[in-house]
C-alpha positions as CSV (number, residue, x, y, z in Angstrom):
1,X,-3.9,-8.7,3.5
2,X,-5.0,-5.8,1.1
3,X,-5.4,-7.6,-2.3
4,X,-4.8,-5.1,-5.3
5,X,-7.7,-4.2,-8.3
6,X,-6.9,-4.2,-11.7
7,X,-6.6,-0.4,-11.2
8,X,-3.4,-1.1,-8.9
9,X,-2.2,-3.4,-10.9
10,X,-2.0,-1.2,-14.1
11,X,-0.8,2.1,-12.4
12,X,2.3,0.2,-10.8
13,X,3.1,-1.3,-14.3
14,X,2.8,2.1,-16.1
15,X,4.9,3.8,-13.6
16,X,7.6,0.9,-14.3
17,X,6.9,1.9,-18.1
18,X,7.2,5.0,-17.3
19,X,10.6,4.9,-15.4
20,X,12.1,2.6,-17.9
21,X,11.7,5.4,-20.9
22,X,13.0,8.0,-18.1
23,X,16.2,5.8,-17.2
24,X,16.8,4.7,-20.7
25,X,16.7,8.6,-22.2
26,X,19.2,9.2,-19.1
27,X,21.5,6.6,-19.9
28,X,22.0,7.6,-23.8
29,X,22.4,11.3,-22.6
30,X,18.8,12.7,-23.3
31,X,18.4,13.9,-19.8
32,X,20.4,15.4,-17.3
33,X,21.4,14.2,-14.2
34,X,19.5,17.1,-12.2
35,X,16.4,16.2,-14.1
36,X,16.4,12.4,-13.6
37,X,17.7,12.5,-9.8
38,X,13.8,13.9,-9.6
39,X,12.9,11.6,-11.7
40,X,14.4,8.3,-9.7
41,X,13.7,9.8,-6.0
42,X,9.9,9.6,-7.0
43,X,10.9,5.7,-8.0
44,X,13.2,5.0,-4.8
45,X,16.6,5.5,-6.1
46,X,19.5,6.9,-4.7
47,X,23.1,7.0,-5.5
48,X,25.2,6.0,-2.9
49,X,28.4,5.4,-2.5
50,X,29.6,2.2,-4.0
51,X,26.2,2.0,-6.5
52,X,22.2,3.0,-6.5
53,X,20.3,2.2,-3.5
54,X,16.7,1.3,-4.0
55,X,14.2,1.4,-1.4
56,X,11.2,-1.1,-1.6
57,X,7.8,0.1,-0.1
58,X,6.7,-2.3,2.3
59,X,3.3,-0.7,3.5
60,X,2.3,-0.9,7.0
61,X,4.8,-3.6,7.1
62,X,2.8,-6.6,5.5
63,X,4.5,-9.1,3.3
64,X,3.1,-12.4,1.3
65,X,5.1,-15.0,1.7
66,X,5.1,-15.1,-2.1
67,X,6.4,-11.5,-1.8
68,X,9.2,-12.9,0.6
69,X,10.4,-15.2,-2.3
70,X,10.2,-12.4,-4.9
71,X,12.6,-10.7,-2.6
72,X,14.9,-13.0,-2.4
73,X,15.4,-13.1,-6.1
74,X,15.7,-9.7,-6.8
75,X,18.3,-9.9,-4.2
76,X,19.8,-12.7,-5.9
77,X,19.6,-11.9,-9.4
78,X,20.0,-8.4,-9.2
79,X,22.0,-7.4,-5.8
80,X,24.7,-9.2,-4.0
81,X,21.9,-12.2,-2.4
82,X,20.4,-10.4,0.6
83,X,18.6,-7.1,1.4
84,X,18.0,-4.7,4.4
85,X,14.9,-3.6,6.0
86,X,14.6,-0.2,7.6
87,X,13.1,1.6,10.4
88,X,10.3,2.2,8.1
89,X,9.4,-1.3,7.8
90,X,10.8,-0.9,4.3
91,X,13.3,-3.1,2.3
92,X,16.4,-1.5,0.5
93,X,19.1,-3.1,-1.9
94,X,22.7,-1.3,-2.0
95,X,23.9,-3.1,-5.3
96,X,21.2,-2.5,-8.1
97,X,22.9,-1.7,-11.5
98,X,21.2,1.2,-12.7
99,X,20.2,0.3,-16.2
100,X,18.6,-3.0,-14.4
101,X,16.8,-1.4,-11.9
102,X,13.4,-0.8,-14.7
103,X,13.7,-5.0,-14.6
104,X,13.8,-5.2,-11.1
105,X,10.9,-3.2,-10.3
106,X,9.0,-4.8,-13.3
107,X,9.6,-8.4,-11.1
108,X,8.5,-6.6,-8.2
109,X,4.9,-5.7,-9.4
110,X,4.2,-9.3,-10.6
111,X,3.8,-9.5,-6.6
112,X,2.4,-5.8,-6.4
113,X,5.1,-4.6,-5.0
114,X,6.9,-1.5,-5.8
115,X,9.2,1.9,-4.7
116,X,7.0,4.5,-5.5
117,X,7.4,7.3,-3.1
118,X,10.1,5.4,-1.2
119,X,12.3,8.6,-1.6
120,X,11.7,12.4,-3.0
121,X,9.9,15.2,-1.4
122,X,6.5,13.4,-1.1
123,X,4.2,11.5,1.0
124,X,6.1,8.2,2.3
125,X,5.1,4.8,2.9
126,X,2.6,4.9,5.5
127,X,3.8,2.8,9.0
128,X,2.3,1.1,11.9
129,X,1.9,-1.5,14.6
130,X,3.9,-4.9,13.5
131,X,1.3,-6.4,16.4
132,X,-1.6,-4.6,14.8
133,X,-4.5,-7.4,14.4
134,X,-3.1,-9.9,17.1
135,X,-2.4,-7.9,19.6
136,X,-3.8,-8.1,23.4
137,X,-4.3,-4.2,23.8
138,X,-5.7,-2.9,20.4
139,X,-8.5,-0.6,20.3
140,X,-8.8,-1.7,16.3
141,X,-7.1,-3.2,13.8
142,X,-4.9,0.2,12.2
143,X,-4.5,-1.4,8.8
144,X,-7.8,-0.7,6.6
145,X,-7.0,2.8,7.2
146,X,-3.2,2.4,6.6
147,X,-4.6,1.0,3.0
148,X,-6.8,3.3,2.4
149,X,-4.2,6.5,3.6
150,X,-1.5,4.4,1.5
151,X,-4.0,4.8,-1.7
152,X,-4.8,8.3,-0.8
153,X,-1.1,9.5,-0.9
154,X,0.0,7.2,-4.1
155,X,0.5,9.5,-6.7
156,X,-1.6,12.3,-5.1
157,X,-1.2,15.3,-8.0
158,X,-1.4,18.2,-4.9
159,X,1.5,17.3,-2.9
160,X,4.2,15.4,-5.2
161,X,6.6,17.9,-4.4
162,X,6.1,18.8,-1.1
163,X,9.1,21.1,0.9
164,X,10.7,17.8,2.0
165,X,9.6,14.5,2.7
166,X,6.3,13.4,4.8
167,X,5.4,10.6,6.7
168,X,2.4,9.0,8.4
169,X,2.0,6.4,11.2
170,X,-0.9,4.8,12.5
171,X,-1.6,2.9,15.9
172,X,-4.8,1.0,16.9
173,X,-3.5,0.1,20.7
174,X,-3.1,1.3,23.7
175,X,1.2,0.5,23.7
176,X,2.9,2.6,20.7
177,X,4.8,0.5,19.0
178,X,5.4,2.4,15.8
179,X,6.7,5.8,17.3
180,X,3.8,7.7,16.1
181,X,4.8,10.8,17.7
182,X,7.8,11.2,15.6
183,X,5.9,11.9,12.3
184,X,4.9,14.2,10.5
185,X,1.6,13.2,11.2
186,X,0.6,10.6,13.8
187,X,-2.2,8.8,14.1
188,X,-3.9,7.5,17.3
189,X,-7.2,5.2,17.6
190,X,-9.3,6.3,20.1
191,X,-12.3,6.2,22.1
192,X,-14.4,9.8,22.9
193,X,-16.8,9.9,26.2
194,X,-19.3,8.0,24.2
195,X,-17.3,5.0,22.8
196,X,-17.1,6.1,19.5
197,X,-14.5,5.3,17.6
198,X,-12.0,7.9,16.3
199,X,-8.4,9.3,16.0
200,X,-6.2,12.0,18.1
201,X,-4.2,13.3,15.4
202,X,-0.8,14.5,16.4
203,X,1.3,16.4,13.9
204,X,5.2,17.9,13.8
205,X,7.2,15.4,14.8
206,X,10.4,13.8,13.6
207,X,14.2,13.3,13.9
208,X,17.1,14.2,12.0
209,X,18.5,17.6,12.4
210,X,16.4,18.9,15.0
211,X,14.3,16.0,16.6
212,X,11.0,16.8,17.7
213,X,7.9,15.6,19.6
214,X,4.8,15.6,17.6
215,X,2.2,17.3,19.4
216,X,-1.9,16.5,19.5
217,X,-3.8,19.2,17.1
218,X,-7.4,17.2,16.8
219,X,-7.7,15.2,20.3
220,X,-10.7,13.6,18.3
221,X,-11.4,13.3,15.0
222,X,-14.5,11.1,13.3
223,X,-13.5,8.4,10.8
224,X,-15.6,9.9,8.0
225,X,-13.4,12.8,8.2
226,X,-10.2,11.2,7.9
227,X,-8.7,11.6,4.4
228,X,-10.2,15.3,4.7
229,X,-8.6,16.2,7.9
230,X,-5.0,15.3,6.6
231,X,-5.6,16.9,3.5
232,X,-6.2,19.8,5.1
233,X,-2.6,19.7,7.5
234,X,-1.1,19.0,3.9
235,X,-2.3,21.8,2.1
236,X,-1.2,24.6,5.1
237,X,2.1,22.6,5.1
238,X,2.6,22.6,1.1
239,X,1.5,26.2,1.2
240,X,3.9,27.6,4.1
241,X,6.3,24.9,4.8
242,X,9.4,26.8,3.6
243,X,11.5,26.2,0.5
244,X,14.6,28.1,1.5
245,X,16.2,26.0,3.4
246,X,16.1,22.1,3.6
247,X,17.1,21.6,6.8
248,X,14.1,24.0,7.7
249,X,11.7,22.6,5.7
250,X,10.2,19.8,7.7
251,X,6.0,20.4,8.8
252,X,8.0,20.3,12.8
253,X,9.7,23.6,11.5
254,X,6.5,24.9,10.7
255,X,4.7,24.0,14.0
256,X,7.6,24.9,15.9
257,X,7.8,28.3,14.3
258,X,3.9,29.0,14.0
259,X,3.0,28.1,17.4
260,X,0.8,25.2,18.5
261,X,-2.1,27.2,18.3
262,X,-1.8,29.3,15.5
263,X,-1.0,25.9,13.2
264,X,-4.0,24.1,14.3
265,X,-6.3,27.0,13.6
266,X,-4.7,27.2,10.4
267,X,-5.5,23.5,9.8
268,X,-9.0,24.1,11.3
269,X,-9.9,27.1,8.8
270,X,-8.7,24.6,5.3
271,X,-10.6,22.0,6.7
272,X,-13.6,23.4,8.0
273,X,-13.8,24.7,3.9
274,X,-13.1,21.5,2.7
275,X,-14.1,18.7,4.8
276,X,-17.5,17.9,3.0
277,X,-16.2,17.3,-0.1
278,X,-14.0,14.3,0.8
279,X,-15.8,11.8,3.4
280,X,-14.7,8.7,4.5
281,X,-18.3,6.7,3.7
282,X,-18.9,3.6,6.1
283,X,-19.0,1.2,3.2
284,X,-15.5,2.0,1.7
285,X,-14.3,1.3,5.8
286,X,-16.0,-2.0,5.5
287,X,-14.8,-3.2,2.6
288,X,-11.3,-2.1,3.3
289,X,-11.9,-4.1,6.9
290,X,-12.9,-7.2,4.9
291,X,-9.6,-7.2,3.5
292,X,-8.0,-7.8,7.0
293,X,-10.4,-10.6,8.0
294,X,-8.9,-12.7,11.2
295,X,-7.6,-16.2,9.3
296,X,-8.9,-19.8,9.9
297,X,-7.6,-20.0,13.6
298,X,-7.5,-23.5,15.1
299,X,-10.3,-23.6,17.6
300,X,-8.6,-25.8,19.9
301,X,-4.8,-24.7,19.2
302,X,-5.4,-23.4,23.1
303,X,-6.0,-27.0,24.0
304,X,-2.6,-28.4,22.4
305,X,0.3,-28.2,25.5
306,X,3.6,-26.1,25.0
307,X,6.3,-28.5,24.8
308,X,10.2,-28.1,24.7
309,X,10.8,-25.4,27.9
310,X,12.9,-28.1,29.4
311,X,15.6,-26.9,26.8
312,X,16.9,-23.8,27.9
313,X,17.6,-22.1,24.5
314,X,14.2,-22.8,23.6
315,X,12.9,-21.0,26.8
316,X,15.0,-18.4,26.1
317,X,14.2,-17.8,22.8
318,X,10.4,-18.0,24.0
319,X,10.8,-15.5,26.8
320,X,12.1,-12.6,24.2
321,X,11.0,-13.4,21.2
322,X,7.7,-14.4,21.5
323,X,4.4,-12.4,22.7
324,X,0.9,-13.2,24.0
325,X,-1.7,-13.5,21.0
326,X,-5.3,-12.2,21.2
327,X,-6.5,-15.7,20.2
328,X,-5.6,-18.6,23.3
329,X,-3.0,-20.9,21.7
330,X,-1.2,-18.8,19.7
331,X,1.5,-16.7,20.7
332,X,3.7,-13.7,18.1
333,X,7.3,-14.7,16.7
334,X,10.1,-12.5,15.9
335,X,12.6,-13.6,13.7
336,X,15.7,-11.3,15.2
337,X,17.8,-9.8,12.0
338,X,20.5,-9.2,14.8
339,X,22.1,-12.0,15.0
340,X,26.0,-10.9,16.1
341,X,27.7,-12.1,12.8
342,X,25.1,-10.2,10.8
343,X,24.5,-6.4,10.2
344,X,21.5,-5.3,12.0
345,X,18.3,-5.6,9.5
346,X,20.0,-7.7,7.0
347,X,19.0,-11.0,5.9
348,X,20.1,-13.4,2.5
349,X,18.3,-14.7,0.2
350,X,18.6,-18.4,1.3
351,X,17.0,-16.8,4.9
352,X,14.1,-14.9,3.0
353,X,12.9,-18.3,1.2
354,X,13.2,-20.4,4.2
355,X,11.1,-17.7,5.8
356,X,8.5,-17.7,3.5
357,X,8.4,-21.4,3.7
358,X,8.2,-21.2,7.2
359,X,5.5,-18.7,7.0
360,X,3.1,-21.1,4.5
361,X,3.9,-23.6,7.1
362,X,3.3,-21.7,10.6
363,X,1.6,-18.2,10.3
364,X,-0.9,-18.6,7.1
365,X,1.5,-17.3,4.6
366,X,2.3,-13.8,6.0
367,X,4.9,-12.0,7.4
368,X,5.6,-8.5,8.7
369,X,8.2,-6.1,9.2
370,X,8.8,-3.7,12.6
371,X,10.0,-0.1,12.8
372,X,13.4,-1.8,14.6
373,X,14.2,-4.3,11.9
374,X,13.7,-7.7,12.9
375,X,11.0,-9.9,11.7
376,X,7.6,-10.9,12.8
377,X,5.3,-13.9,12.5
378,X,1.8,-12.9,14.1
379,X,0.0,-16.4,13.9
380,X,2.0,-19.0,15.5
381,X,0.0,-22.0,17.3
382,X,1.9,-22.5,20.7
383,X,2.0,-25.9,19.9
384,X,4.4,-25.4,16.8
385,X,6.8,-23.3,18.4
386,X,9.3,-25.6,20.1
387,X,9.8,-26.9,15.8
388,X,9.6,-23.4,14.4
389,X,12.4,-22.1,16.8
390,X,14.8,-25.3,16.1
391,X,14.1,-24.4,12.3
392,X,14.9,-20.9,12.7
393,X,17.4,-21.2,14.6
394,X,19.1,-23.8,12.1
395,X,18.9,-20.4,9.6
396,X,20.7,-18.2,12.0
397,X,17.1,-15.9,12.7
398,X,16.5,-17.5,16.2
399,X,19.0,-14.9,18.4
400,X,17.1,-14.7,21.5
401,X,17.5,-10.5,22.3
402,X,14.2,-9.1,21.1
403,X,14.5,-5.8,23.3
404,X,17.9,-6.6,24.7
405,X,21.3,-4.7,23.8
406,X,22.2,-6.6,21.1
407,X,18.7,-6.2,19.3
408,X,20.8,-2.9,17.8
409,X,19.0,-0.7,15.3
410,X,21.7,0.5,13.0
411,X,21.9,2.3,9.7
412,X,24.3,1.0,7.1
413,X,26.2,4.5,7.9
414,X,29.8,4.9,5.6
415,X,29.7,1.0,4.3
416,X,27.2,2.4,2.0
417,X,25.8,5.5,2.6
418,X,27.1,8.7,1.3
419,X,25.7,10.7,3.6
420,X,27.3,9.0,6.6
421,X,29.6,10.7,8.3
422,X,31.1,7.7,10.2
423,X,30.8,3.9,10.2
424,X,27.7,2.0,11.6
425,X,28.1,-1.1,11.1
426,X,31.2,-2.0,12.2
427,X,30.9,-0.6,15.2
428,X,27.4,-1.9,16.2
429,X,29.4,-5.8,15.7
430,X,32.2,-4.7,17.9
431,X,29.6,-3.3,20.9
432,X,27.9,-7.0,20.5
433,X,31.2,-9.1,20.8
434,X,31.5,-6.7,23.9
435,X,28.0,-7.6,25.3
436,X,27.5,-10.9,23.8
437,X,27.8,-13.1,27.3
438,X,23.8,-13.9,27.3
439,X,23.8,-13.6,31.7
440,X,24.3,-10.3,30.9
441,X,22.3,-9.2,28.6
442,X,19.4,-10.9,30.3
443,X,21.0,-9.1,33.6
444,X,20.7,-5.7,31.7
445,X,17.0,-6.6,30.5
446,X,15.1,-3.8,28.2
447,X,17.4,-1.7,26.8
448,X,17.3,0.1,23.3
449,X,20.6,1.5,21.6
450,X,20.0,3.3,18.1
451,X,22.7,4.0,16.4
452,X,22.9,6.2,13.0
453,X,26.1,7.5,10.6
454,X,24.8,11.1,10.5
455,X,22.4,13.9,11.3
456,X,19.2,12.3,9.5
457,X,18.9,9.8,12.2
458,X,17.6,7.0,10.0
459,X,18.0,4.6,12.7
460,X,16.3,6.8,15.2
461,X,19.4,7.2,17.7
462,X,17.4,10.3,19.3
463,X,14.9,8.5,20.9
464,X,17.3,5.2,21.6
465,X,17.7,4.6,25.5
466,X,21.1,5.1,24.4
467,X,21.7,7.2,20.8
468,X,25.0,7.3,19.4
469,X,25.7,9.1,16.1
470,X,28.5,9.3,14.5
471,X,30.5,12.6,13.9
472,X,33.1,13.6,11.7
473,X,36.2,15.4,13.2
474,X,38.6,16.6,10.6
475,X,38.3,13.6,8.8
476,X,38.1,11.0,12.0
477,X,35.2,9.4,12.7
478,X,33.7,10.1,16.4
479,X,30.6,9.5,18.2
480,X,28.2,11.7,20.0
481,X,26.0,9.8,22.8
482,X,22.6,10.8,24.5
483,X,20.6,9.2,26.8
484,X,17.2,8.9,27.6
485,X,15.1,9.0,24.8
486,X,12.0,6.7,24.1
487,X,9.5,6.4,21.3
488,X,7.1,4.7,23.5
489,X,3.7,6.1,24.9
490,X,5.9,8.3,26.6
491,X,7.9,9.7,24.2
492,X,11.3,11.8,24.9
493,X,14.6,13.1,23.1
494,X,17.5,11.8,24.8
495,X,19.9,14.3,26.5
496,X,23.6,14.5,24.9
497,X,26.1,13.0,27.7
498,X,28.8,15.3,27.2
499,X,32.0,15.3,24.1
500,X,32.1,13.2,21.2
501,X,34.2,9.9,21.7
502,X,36.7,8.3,19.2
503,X,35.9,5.1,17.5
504,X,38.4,3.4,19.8
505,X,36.4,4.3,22.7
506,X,32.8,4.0,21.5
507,X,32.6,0.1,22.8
508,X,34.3,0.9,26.3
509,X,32.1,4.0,26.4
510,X,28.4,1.8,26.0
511,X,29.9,-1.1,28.6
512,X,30.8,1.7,31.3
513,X,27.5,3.7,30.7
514,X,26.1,-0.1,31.5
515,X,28.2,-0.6,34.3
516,X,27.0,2.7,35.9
517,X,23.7,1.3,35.4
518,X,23.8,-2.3,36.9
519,X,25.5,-0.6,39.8
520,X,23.1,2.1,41.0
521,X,19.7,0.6,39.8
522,X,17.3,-0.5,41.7
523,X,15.1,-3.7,42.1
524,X,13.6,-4.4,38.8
525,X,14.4,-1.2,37.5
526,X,15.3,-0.5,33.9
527,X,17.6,1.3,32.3
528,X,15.8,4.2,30.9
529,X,14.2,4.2,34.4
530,X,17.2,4.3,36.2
531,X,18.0,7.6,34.0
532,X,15.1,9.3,34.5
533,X,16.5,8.6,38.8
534,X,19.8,9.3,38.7
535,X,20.2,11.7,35.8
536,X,23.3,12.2,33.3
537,X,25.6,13.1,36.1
538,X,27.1,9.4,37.2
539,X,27.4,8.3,33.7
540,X,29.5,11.3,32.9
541,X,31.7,10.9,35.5
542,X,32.3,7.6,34.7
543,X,32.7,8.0,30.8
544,X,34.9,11.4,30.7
545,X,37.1,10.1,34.1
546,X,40.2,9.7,32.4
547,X,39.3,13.6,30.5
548,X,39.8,14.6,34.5
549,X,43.1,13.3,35.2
């Protein structure tokens, strides 16, 4: 993994310098509390509704296992001993004391870790494949230019206040696994008619208010012109991206508004002036590539026999949460963060060192982070497995439903969040007691439910197989379902079901939409399959029956 200079080093312990002075001059009443919010957005605070929230970049999802352990005591020294991580492949802690947080971040960049545009009106950590290096369909590895987009953006002078947030994703495979389309920009690797390699830039997607498909503007773009081509959809953005309204402010707005082709000229005009002056040269791409070198794989690891499938938890365990490896005798982990008694994403303290110990033990110190919370180890030797799971599972992160119903992305909605306008949480443990027979889950097979506490749709619900989001109804919390959506290859919004339920119902509402499935599928046909069949129409009938009588 990227390793950083002293020229990273020192800018992440200025800013920390920096921040300190800021929060200090706030505390003793020196500056307002409109001036600092600016101020601790650009640092990845927020004030929610119990304390501040702070948001730890994670870029492109790649953790150390020493970074694991630093973690884990920031969580327990200055939170309540565990953290989340997030659909951006970030980490967040929901009890920092605000005069503390300039000591927390100063722990964090002994590791080179920080928040730095975690929050605010800028350019946002930069996502991507959690399978990107390992996996059996890649085109190439996404993560040299991840680093090199992550440096571009950090602390870029031009577009620290942009009209509202921005984020980037990159894929090197043929399977999207980090729901490129829904960015702000999206970034594909590709190969033209002459097997060059490039990227098909996509740009206007997102969720939230008004979800969106980002759409393809440069089908193929050179490498050397990378950094200049998104400078150039960042400048017509910054410049006419408007400033009016906030829920209008998003580059999809723009698009949506401009037309397709009238955007991409625009982008076309600003880079064709500019695109000289900032080229991607073919030894900063090598370098940056030697900084994701393969590790010491066993040469024989394919050799070594996969024992323990007589034990029916283990196979279990290996049939969801484990995938095929580029490399013969290795196969990808992932450590589920939805185990039923736990809040989807969460994980304590104790769990983050035993990870990292694992991690120094099984997968050459690393670990990674995917867009729907759970954990991954990317360098497992097959022959290690049948131990690894009995350890994990001895730490409550074996839950074998990688992809199942249970494997819930869930935002912390009104436990902490006070934007929320109904629980999460809560409701995502009571839909798992309701689904937690493992027959049936396996029965079900692939199925995605996202579920978020208000209209920003930080956990993605418009795009889940089933999205619920919670509404608020004169004070009462509700729920609005769609189905249909995916942030695969091929992308799609789900379609709203019909009325908002009641909390009461939300649970009876998921298991009927299921039963409606299991009964009219066909062979081997999922879910969002048998949706895209049999359309909304059965599932309403049997949700809103009782609306009938």
């Amino acid at each position: 993994m990227y390793q950083y200079t002293d020229d990273d080093q020192t800018l992440i312990e200025e800013r920390v310098a920096q921040f300190r002075g800021q929060t200090r001059r706030f505390l003793d009443g020196e500056l307002g509390g409109e001036e600092f919010k600016a101020l601790r957005l650009m640092n990845g605070l927020y004030i929610q509704t119990h304390a501040p929230m702070l948001r730890v970049a994670v870029p492109y999802g790649l953790l150390s296992s020493r970074q694991l352990r630093k973690l884990a005591e920031v969580a327990r020294e200055y939170d309540k001993g565990y953290c989340h991580f997030t659909t951006r492949q970030n980490v967040q802690y929901n009890w920092p004391e605000l005069a503390r947080v300039p000591d927390l971040l100063a722990e964090l960049a002994t590791v080179q870790m920080h928040a730095i545009q975690t929050s605010g009106n800028c350019l946002r950590n930069t996502t991507s494949d959690h399978l990107a290096g390992v996996s059996t369909d890649e085109i190439e590895d996404p993560r040299p230019y991840c680093e090199i987009i992550r440096q571009w953006t950090t602390l870029h002078p031009e577009f620290a206040f942009l009209p509202r947030k921005f984020k980037i994703a990159v894929s090197g495979s043929e399977r999207d696994r980090a729901a490129v389309q829904l960015h702000d920009i999206g970034l594909y690797l590709v190969k033209n008619h002459s097997g060059e390699t490039g990227f098909r830039v996509l740009a206007g997607g997102g969720l939230g208010r008004t979800p969106i498909i980002g759409q393809t503007v440069k089908p193929f773009l050179e490498i050397k012109y990378l950094l200049s081509y998104l400078e150039a959809i960042l400048r017509v953005y910054n410049l006419h991206g408007r400033r009016d309204n906030k829920y209008k402010a998003r580059i999809k707005i723009l698009v949506k508004e401009t037309g397709l082709e009238k955007f991409t000229a625009m982008v076309e005009d600003e880079w064709l002036r500019t695109r000289d002056g900032m080229l991607l040269d073919d030894e900063r791409v090598a370098a940056m590539k030697a900084q994701f070198t393969p590790p010491a794989y066993d040469l024989h690891a394919a050799d070594a026999p996969l024992a323990g499938l007589e034990d029916a938890g283990f196979a279990r365990w290996f049939k969801y949460n484990t995938v095929e490896h580029r490399v013969a005798g290795y196969r990808v982990v992932f450590l589920s963060l939805k185990a039923p008694d736990s809040p989807p994403g969460d994980i304590t303290a104790g769990q983050l060192d035993a990870v990292a110990d694992l991690a120094d033990q099984y997968s050459f110190g690393e670990i990674r982070s995917s867009h729907r919370q759970n954990l991954v180890m990317a360098d497992v030797r097959q022959a290690d497995l049948f131990t690894l799971w009995r350890k994990l599972d001895a730490i409550g992160l074996a839950t074998a439903n990688i992809g199942l119903a249970t494997d819930m992305i869930c935002c912390p909605g009104l436990d902490f969040c006070s934007l929320a306008n109904a629980g999460s949480i809560g409701v995502a443990r009571e839909i798992n007691e309701a689904l937690d027979d493992i027959d049936y889950l396996h029965d079900i097979g692939d199925l995605k439910i996202n579920m978020s506490g208000c209209m920003n749709g930080c956990a993605h619900q418009s795009v889940g197989h089933i999205g619920i989001l919670g509404v608020d109804k004169n004070g009462e919390e509700w729920y609005q379902l769609t189905l249909g959506g995916s942030s695969d290859n091929e992308a799609a919004l789900g379609e709203r079901l019909g009325p908002a339920v009641a909390k009461n119902r939300i649970t009876r509402t998921v298991t009927d939409i299921l039963a409606v499935y299991l009964q009219l599928r066909l062979e081997d046909e999922t879910f969002l399959q048998t949706v895209n069949r049999i359309g909304l129409e059965p599932f309403r009938e049997r949700v809103y029956a009782d609306h009938k009588k």
